[in-house]
N, C-alpha and C positions, 0 to 999 in steps of 0.2 A: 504494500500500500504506500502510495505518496505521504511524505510527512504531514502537509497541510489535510487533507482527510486524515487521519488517523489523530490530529490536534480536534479538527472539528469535531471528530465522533466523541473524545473523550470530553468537550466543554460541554454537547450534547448531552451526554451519560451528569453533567453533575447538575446539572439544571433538574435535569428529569429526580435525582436524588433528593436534591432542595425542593423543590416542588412535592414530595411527599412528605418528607420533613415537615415543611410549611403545613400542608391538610392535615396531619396528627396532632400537630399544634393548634392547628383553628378550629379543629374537631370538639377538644379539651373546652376552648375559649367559647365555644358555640355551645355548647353544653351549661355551661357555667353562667353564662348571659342569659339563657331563657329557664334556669332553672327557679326561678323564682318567679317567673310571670303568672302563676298559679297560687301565689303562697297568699295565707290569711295575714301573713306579719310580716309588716315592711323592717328594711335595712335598719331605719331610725329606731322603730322599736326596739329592734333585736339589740340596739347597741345600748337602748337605756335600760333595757332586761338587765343584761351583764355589767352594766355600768354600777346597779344596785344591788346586784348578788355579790358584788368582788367589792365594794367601797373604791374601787379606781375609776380612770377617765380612759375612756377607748383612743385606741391610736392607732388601730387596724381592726380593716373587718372584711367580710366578705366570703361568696359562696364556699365551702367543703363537700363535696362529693365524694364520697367511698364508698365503691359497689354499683348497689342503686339507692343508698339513704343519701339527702341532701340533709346537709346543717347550712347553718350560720354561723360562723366562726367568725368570734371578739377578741381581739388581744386588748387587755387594760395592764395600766400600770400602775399600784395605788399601794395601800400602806402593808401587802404582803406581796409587795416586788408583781413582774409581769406572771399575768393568768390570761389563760385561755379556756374562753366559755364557746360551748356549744348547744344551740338554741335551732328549737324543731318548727322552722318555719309555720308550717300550718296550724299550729296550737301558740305559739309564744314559749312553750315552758323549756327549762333547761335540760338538756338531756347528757351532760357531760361536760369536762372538763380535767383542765391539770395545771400545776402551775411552770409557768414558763412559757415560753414563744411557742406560736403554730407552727410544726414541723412541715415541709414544703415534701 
């Protein structure tokens, strides 16, 4: 094969890689974005849910998905250091938790 086809095929082959790459990543992100368009407790709730179980102030929050359960995952920081509350969208109520940052 010619060097320059044998360069095109391989820029080819990494596009085609990143471009799957990318749809497992927006798969996750797409997932994540509509998983609450159903839920009975918005974001603000969920964070002053946690805000008043932990005595801290939220400084992250946002969808957790594992499996097929969705939460709401709060990180607060307040006078027993960072906690992470998990909060069952469609009820409000807490359904877990531990102390320290949400593991990624």
């Amino acid at each position: 094969m010619k060097p320059q086809l044998i360069a095109t095929l391989a820029v080819a082959g990494l596009f085609a890689i990143g471009s799957g790459v990318a749809q497992a990543a927006g798969s996750t992100e797409i997932q994540e974005a509509t998983a609450l368009q159903g839920a009975k407790v918005s974001l603000s709730q969920a964070i002053s849910t946690a805000e008043q179980r932990t005595g801290g102030k939220a400084f992250d929050a946002g969808v957790d998905i594992r499996g097929n359960r969705v939460h709401i995952a709060v990180e607060t920081n307040g006078p027993k250091g960072v906690q992470t509350t998990f909060v069952d969208p469609q009820n409000g109520h807490i359904v877990g938790g531990h102390a320290g940052p949400q593991q990624d």
